[in-house]
N, C-alpha and C positions, 0 to 999 in steps of 0.2 A: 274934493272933486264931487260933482254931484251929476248923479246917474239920471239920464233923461228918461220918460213915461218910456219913450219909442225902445231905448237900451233894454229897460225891466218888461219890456213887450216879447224884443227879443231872445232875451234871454229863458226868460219862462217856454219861449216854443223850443229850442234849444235844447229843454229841461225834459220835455214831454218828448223831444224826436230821438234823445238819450235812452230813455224810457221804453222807447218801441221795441220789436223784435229784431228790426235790421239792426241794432246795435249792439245787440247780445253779447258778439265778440265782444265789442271794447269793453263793454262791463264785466265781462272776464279779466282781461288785460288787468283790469283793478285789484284782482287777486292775486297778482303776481307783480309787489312793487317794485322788483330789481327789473321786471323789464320795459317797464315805461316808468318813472317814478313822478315825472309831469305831468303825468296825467290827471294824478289825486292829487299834487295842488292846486294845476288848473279847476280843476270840481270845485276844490273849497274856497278857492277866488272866488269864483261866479256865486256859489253861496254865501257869502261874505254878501258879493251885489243885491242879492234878489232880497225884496221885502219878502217880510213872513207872508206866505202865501203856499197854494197847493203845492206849486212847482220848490217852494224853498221846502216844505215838509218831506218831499219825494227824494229831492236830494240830501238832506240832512241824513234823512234814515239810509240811504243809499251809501253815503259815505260812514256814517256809525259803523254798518254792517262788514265794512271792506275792513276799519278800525280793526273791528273784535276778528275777525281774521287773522292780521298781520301780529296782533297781541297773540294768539292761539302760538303763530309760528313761530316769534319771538322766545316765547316758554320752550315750544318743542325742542329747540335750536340748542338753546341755553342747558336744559337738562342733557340733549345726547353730550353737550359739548365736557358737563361735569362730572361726568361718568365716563371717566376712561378703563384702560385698562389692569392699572394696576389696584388702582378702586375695587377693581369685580377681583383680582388675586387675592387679595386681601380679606375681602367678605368673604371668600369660600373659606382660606386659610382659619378666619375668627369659627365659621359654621363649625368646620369639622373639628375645631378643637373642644367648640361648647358640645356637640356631638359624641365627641371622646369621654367628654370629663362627663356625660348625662349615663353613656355604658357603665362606668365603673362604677359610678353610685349607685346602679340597678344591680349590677354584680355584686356590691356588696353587701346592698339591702337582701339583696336574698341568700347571699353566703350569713350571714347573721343571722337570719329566720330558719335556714338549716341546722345553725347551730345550737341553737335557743328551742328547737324541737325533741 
């Protein structure tokens, strides 16, 4: 298929009227992909279209940025998800025993040095 002048005319004003302040909302929307998730294909279709030009560099970096967002949440997500609860039982249970076994060695480094006085 090939994209006419008139199409990559349009699409470029499109790119710039995305760009403005009236659209601010939707360019939020982007950071939250569960609740439009068409939206940011829609974007990277039309980038797909647009020759390299102002309007392709505006959106490129527009969508990267939405990218390293959803990657950030992705990690956040994954981390809360592998740290459960019995997880955190467990590290205290390991703390207080390495904890325990650190007293007696201190008690008896220096019950030793008492006795050797």
């Amino acid at each position: 298929a090939v994209v006419s002048t008139q199409s990559t005319g349009g699409l470029d004003k499109l790119v710039q009227l995305l760009e403005s302040p009236v659209f601010s909302s939707l360019r939020l929307e982007l950071v939250q992909p569960d609740t439009n998730p068409d939206l940011f294909r829609s974007l990277a279709g039309i980038l797909m279209l647009l020759p390299q030009s102002e309007a392709f560099t505006l959106l490129r970096n527009r969508l990267e940025c939405v990218g390293v967002v959803r990657a950030a949440e992705r990690t956040s997500k994954q981390t809360h998800e592998t740290v459960d609860i019995k997880t955190l039982k467990d590290m205290l249970q390991h703390f207080n025993t390495i904890q325990t076994q650190h007293a007696l060695k201190t008690v008896k480094i220096g019950d030793s040095k008492i006795a050797n006085a």
